[in-house]
N, C-alpha and C positions, 0 to 999 in steps of 0.2 A: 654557400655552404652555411650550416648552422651545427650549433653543438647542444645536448640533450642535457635539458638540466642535472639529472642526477648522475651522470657523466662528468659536469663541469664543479658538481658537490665533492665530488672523489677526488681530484687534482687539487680543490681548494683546503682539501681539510673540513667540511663543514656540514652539518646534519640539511638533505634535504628539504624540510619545512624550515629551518633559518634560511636557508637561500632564497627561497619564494618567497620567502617575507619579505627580504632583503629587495628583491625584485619590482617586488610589487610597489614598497616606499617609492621605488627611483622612476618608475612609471612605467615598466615594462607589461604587457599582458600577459600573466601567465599563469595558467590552472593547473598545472601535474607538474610531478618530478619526470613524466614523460615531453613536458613542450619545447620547446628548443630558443636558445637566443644566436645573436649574428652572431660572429667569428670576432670582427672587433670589440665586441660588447665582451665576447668571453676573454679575450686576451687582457684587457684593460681589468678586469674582477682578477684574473690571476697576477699580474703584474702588482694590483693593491695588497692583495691581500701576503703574497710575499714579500712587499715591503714591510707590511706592518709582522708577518712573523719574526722577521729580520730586525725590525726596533725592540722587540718584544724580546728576543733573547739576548740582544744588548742591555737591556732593563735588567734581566734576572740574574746577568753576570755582574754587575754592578750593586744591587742592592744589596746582599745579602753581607757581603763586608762592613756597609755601615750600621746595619744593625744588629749585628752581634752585640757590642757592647750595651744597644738597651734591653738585650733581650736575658743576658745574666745579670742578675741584682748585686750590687756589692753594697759594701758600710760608704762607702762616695755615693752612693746612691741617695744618703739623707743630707748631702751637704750641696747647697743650690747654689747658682752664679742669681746675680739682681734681678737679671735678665728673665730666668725663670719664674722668682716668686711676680715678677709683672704678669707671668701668664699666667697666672695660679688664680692671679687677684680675677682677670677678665674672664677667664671660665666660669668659676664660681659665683659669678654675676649673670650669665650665663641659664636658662628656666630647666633646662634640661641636665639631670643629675648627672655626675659624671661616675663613668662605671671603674670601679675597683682595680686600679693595675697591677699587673706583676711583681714591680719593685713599688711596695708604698712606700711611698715619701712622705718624711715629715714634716711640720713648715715651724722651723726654727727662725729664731730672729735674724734679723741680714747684719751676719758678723762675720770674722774669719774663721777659715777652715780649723785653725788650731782652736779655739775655743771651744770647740765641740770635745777638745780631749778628754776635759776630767771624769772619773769614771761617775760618779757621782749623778748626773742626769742621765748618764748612760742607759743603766741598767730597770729604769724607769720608761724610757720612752720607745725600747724596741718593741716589748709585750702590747702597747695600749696601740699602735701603728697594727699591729698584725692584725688585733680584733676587730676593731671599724674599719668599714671601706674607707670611709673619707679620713685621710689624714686632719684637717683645720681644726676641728673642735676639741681632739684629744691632746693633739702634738702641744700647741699653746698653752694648756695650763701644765702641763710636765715639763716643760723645759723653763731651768731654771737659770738666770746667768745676770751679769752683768749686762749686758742691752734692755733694758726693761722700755725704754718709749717704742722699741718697735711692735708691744705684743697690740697695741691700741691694733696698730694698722691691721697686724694679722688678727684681726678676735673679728675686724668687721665684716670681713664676706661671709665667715661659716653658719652664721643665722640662716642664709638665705640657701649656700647647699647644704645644710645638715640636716632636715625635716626630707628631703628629698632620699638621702640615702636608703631609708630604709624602703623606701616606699617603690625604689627600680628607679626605670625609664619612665616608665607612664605617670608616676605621683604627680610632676608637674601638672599633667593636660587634665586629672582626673577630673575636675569641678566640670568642664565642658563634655566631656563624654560621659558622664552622668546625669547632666538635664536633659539633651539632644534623645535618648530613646526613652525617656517618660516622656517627655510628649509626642515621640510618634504613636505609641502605645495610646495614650488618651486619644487622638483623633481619628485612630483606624481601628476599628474591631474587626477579629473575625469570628464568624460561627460556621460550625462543619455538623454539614445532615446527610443523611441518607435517601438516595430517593427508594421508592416514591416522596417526594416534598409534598407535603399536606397541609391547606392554608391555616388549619392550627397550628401544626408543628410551626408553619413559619412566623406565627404572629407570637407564638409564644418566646421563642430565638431572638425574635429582634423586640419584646417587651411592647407590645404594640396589641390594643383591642382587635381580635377579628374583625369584626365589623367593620375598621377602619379600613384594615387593609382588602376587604371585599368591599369598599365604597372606592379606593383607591382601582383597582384593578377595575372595574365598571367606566373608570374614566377611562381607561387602557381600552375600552370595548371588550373584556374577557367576564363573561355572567362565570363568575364560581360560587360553589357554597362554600360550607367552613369545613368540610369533609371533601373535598375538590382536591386532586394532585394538582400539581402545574407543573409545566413544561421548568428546563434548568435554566430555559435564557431569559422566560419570566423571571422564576424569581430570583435570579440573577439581578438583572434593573431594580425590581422592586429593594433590594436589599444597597443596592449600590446610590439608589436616592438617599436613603439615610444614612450611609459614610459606612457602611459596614462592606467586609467583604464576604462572601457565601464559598464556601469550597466543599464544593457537594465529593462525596468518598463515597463509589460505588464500594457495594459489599465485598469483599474478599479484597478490597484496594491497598485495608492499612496494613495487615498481615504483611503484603506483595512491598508496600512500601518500606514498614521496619524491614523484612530481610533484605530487600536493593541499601539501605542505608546500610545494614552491618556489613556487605559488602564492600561495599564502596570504602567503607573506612580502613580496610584490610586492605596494605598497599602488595598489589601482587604483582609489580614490576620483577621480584625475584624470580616469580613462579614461569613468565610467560615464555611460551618455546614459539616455533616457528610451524605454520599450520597448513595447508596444502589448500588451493585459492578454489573458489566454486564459482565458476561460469556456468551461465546462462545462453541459449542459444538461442534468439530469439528472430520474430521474420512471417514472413507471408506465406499464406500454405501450399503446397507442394512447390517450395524453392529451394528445398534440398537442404532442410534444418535434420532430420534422422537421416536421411543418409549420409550427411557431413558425420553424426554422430555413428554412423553406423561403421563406417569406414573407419573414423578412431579405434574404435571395440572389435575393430574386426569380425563382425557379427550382423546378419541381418534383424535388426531393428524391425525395418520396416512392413518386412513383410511376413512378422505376424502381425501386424493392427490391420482389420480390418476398413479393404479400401483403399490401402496405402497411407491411411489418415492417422494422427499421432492422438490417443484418446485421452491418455492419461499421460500425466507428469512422471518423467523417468528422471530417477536420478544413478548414474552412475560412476564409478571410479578407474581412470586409468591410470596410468604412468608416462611420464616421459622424460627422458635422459635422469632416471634414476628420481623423479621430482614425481607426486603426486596430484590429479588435479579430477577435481568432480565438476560431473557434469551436470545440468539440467535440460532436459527435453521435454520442452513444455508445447503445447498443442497451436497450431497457427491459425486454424477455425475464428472465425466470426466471433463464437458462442463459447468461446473458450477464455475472455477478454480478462475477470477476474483470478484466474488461473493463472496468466501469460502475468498479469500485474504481479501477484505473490511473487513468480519465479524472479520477476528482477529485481524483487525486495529483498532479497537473501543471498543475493550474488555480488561475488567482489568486483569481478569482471566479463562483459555483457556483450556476446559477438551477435550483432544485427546482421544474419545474412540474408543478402539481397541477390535475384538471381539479375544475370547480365544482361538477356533476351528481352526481359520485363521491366526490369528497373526498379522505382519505388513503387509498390501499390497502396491503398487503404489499411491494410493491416500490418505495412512495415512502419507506417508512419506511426499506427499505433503504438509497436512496438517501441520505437524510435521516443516517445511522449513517454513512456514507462522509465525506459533506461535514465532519459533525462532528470523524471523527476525523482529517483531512487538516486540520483548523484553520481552513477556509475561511465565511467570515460569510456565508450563505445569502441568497438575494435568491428570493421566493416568485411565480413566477408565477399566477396564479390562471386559471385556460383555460377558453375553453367558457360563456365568460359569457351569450352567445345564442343558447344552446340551452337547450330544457326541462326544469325540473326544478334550474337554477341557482339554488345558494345560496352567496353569498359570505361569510353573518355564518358558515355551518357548518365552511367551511374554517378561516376567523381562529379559531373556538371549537375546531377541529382542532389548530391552531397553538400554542394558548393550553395546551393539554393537555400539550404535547409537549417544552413548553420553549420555544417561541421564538415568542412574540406579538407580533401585529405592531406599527406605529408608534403606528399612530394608537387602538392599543388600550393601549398606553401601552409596547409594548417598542421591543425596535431590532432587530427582521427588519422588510428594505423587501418590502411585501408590493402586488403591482401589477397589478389586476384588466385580463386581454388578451382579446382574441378572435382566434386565430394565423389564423382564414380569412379574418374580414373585417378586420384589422391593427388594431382598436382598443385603444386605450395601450399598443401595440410601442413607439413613439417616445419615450414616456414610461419606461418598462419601459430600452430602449438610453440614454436618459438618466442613470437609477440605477446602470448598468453602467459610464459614463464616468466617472460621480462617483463612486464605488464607487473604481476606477480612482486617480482622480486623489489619492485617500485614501492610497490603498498606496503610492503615490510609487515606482512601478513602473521599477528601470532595473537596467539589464544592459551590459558591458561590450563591447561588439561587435571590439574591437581584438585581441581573446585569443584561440588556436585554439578550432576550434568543440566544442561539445560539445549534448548534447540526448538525448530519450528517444524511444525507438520506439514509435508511437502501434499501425501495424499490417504487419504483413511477408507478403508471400504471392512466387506463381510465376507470372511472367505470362508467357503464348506470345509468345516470339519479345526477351523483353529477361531473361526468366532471374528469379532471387531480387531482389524488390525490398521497399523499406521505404518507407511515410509516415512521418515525423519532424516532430519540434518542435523547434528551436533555439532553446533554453534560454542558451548565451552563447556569446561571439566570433559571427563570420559565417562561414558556412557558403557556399564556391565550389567551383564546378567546375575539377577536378583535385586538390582537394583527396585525403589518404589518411583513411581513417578503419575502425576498430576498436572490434566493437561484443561483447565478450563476446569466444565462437570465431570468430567470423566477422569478413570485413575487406573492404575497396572501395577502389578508388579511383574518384571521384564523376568519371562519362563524362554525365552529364546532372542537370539539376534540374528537376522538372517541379511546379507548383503545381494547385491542387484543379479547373482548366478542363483540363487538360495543357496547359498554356503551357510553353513552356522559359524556365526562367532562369537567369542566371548565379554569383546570388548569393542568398544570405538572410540577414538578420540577426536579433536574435534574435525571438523567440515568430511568427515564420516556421513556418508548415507544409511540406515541401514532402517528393515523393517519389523515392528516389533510387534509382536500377540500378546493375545489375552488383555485387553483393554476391557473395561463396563461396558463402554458404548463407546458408538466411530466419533475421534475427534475429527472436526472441523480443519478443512485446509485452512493453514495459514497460522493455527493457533498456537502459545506459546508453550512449551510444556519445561518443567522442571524437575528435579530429584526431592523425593521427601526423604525425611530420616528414618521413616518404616511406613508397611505398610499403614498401621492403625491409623497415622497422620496422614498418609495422600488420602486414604477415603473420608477423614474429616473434614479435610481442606475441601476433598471434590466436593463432596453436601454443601458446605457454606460456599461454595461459587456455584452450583445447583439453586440454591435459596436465592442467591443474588442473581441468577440469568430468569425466574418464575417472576423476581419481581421488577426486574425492568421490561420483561414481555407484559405483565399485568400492568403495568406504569404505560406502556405504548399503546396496547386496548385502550386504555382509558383517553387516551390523549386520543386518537382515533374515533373514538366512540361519536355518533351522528346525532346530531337532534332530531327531534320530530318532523319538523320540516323535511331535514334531508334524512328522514326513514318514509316519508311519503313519496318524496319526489323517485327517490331509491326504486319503493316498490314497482313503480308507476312504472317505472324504467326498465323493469327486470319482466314485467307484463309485456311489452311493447320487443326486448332484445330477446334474442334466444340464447344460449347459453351450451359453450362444449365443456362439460366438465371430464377433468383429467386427473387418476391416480398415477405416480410415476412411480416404480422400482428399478436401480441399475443399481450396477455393478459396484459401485465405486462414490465416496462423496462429490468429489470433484465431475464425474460425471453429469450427476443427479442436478449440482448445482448448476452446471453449464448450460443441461437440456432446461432448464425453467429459466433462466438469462434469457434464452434464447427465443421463448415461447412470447416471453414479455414482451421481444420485437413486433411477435405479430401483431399489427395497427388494423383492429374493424372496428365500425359504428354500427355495424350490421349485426354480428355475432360474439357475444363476450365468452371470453378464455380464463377457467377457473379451476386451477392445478388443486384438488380436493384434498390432495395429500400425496408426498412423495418419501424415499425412504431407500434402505440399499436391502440388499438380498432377494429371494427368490418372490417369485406371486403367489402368494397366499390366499387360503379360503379365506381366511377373515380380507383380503382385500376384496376378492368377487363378492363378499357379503354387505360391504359396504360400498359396492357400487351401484349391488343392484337396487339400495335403496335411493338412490338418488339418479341413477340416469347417468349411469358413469361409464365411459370407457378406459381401459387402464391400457399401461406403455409400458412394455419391456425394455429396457436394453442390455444387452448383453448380461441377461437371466435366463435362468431357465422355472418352471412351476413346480409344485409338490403334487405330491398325488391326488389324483381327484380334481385336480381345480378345471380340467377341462371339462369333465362331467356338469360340474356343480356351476360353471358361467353358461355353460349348452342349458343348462336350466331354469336359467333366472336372464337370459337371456345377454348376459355380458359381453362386449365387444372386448378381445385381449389380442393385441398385434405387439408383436416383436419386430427386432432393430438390433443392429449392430453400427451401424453407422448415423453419423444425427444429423446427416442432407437428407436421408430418405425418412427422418423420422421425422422431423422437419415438412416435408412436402406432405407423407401419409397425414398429420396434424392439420394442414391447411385445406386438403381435398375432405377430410368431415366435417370440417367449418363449412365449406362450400354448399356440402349435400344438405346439413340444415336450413339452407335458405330457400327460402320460396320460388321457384322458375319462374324467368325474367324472358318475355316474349317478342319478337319484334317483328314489326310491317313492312311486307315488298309487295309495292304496287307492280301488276304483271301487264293492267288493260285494262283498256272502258269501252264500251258499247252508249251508243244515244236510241232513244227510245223514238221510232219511227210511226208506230203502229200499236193499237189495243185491239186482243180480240179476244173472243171466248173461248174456255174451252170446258172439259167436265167439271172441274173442281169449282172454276171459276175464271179469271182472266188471266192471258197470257199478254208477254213484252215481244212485239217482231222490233227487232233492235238492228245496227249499223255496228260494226267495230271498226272505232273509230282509232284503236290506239292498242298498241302491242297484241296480247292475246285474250281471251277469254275460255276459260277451263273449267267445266263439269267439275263439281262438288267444293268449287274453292269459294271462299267465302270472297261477298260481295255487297257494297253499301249502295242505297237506292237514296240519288242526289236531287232536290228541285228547289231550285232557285238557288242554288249554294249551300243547303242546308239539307241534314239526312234526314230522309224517312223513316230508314225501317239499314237493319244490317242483317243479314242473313247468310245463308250457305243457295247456291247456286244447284237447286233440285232435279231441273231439266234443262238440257241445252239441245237443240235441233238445227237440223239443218235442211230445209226442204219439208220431207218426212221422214227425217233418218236421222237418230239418236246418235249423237258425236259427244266425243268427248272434249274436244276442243275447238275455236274458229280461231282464225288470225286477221287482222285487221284490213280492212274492204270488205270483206264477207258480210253478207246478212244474215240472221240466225234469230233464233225465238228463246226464248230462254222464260225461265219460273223461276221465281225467289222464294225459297219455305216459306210459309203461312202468309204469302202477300198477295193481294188482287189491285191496292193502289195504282196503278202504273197511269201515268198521263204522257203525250206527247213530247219530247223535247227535257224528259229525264236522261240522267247517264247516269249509268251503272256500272261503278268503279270495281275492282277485283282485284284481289291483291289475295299473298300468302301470308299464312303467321309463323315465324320460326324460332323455334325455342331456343334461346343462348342460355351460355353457363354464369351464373351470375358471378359478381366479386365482391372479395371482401369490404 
């Protein structure tokens, strides 16, 4: 038996991430407040730590009686035993200033208590005690008395703490933490540029002739001029040869950076509440990831997507035992790979379900590679349990392989045998996910502008560019501004995963927003501006700043002469399918071109012309007809006229709902541009017996010697080992009777198109030619 760390934090009194800590010093393995320790290990941590609560309250009933007395100052408070001014003497020798007590003490001469009576120094030495921290310098010349040889001894420490008083804690150390950062500062520089980095811009940065640094880079092997960008990791080096550091600030960076700084400094430990956890549901395709979700929502899912296949990223919200929790249904596809990555970037907690029958395939492993590297502690569904061919011990022995076995096999993956059709241990399974949950101690600020990640963006008829989002922190309203990248809104509606309108969302909320400029990109961050006039300023200068790292990328791209000839030469020799693509959605649009990149030919090159969401436009059949273009639907439909006007201009336009058959349709017109590829079946041979005449000229009386010989098939005329003549087989006889075939022993006469050669002791081989389909 084993106890659960943040089970055995509750008993001890103590914050789950101290106990791990705690764990991990004494050499335990252990990554979650979900992993477990033995039974003896927990007993002995409880047994310590109630000893030490138990010395601990014995200390707090004790102490507080002895230090009453220094904690109210009286007039005995100025009058010292020897004992003390000895420790007064060793402090004050001492580099470190001493700080200002409660009861300032005076340092009178070491006499008795009664000569402190007369009023006479009295009324002198309480006032100058109050104003200076340090009693030694003031106290000694105000006290007047009979003792005068001891003021020698008291006058000689306060030199050395009186110059510190004023100064704090730190006056001591100050000479050393004053040299130590002027010279870091003299030995590191930094400069901060903008890319494009331009080898003026950077010769003039680091005080350095261009010339030099275009002689320096030529030994690098990189030919630039003085008007040349470069690459960041060039001038990167280049800049790090001469002690400098280079901190290249994408456009729109510093803005992004002052406001994360003014956050950050605002301590919003008061503000944060508790936030309902976003899992991911991730897995190999049809292993029962939407119907797992389907059956939550009590909803079919699945069978509106075309195919049973999950196209796009769904994010939705349920409930369970009064506890909130969102979901993501992210696509299992091949071609859906960057997709499936986002969904486990933005989840707390990440269910890998694997069906039973199958086990781990290719794309659980994938997913399996995501979850890990996003950091998130996997929770195993096991699927498909009652269907045939289920084995559960094969998946945990899967598991076991992989790194991460399950509990009760002695690791800490919760691994939770379901059945998504007929809902057995869903409830169990949604259980693991609250406590999973309740582990992460899940909370978000909801009082702060909003901010969150764009799950999926597409063009919908009649409300324009819209996005599903996640709200990550603050609350997310309508009329809010917000700025996501180039693109900007102000939020004219909220609509959740039913199309409900709402008004608000707070965080790990789904919801989808209209009226965008243009589709944000999956994945991208967006944020609240403080009106609109500011998000559309912001979006321009991140618009400015994405024109000029695609112009900075050209450039770096950009071929020389050599490789614009070898290029051409190339593009003469391959043939080429070019492809416009319009879907539905970004995350589509972007899946179907991942997906296209797989296809591998040396035969036929694959050139996506332009792609984009919304319907098929004239202006798209216009620009395909000039280039030789077929275009790709998916799940679009055209405007009017476009079938007229590609029937015109001649444009191939195929539609898809599903991206297996757009997929295959894409690889069968690769195919048909290739040249037909032929091949030889030898059928028979005949040996040449006999030459005789006849009208045209000479006929073959031939032997067949070997399988058949067959009227009109083509046939090469052999002698010595070497061909004469290859032709088609014009006459074949038998006797004096036109046949269409002989078969081997037969004698038979035969004529080769346009050949009178024939001698003795030839064979005339005959064979078919059959056209196959060529490959990529």
């Amino acid at each position: 038996m084993s106890v659960r760390i943040y089970q055995l934090s509750k008993e001890i009194g103590m914050d789950n991430s101290e106990l791990l800590e705690l764990l991990r010093e004494r050499g335990f393995q252990v990554k979650s407040a979900s992993s477990t320790v033995d039974n003896i290990s927990a007993e002995s941590l409880k047994e310590e730590f109630a000893k030490k609560s138990a010395d601990t309250a014995k200390t707090e009933t004790s102490e507080p009686a002895e230090e009453k007395p220094v904690a109210v100052p009286s007039v005995n408070a100025f009058v010292r035993t020897k004992e003390q001014i000895e420790e007064e003497k060793e402090t004050a020798k001492e580099p470190v200033a001493t700080k200002a007590a409660p009861p300032p003490p005076a340092s009178p001469p070491p006499s008795a208590p009664k000569e402190m009576a007369p009023p006479s120094p009295g009324p002198v030495s309480p006032p100058a005690v109050s104003k200076a921290p340090v009693p030694p310098p003031v106290a000694s010349p105000a006290n007047t008395g009979p003792p005068q040889p001891a003021a020698p001894s008291q006058a000689a420490p306060p030199p050395v703490a009186a110059p510190s008083a004023p100064a704090g804690v730190g006056a001591p150390v100050s000479p050393a933490s004053a040299n130590d950062p002027a010279e870091k500062t003299e030995e590191i520089r930094t400069i901060t540029l903008k890319p494009p980095i331009v080898v003026r811009d950077l010769a003039t940065e680091l005080g350095v002739k261009p010339f030099k640094l275009i002689s320096e880079l030529m030994e690098m092997g990189i030919f630039a001029s003085i008007n040349q960008s470069l690459k960041e990791d060039v001038a990167s080096k280049i800049a790090e040869k001469r002690g400098v550091v280079l901190e290249i600030r994408h456009r729109g960076e510093g803005a992004k950076a002052k406001k994360k700084q003014e956050v950050k400094e605002v301590d919003e430990t008061a503000f944060l509440e508790g936030r309902p956890a976003v899992v991911c549901i991730l897995g190999h395709v049809d292993h029962g990831k939407t119907s797992l979700l389907d059956y939550i929502r009590k909803e079919n899912v699945a069978s509106s997507e075309a195919g049973g296949i999950t196209q796009h990223i769904g994010a939705y919200q349920v409930s369970h035992n009064d506890n909130k929790i969102t979901f993501l249904d992210t696509p299992g596809h091949a071609a859906f790979n960057a997709m499936r990555a986002r969904g486990a970037d933005v989840t707390d907690v990440a269910i890998l379900i694997v069906a039973a029958d199958d086990g781990f395939m290719p794309q659980t492993d994938e997913a399996l590679k995501f979850i890990q590297k996003s950091g998130v502690q996997p929770i195993v569904a096991i699927n498909k349990i009652d269907t045939p061919g289920a084995d559960i011990d094969k998946v945990k022995t899967q598991m076991q392989e992989r790194g991460i076995p399950s509990e009760d096999w002695g690791g800490e993956t919760i691994a939770v045998p379901i059945s998504a059709l007929k809902g057995d241990g869903i409830d169990e399974l949604m259980d693991m996910i609250q406590l999973q949950a309740e582990v992460l101690e899940l909370k978000a600020n909801p009082k702060k502008p909003a901010e969150g990640v764009v799950i999926e963006g597409q063009v919908e008829v009649g409300r324009g560019a819209t996005a599903t989002v996640i709200v990550q922190g603050g609350t997310l309203k309508v009329g809010d501004a917000l700025v996501c990248g180039p693109n900007h809104t102000k939020v004219k509606a909220l609509f959740n995963e039913y199309g409900k309108s709402l008004k608000n969302a707070p965080p790990s909320t789904p919801v989808r927003i209209i009226g965008w400029s243009g589709v944000p990109d999956c994945g991208a961050i967006f944020h609240a501006a403080k009106n609109e006039k500011v998000a559309k300023r912001e979006a321009e200068e991140n618009l400015v700043g994405v024109r000029a790292d695609q112009k900075a990328d050209a450039e770096d791209r950009m071929p020389t002469s050599q490789e614009k000839l070898f290029a051409a030469i190339a593009a003469t020799q391959k043939k080429t399918l070019r492809l416009i693509i319009k879907g539905d959605t970004y995350g589509s649009v972007e899946a179907i071109e991942s997906a296209l990149k797989e296809i591998k030919s040396d035969k036929v090159a694959l050139d996506v012309v332009r792609s984009g969401i919304g319907v098929v436009s004239k202006s798209d059949v216009q620009k395909a007809s000039a280039g030789g273009t077929e275009i790709i639907g998916f799940n679009v439909k055209t405007e009017n006229g476009v079938q007229a006007l590609a029937k015109h201009h001649a444009v191939k336009i195929t539609y898809h709902q599903i991206i297996y058959e757009l997929l295959d349709r894409v690889r069968e017109d690769m195919v048909e541009m290739l040249d037909p590829e032929y091949e030889e079946n030898k059928i028979g041979a005949a040996e040449v017996r006999a030459v005789f005449p006849i009208a045209k000229g000479f006929a073959a009386g031939c032997l067949v010697v070997e399988g058949r010989v067959v009227a009109k098939q083509h046939a090469r005329l052999i002698r010595n080992g070497k061909t004469v003549a290859e032709r088609k087989i014009d006459a074949l006889r038998r006797v004096k009777d036109d046949v269409k075939e002989v078969r081997a022993g037969t004698e038979c006469g035969m004529h080769l198109t346009n050949t009178n050669d024939y001698q003795v002791g030839d064979i005339i081989e005959v064979y078919e030619i059959h056209e196959i389909r060529p490959e990529l």
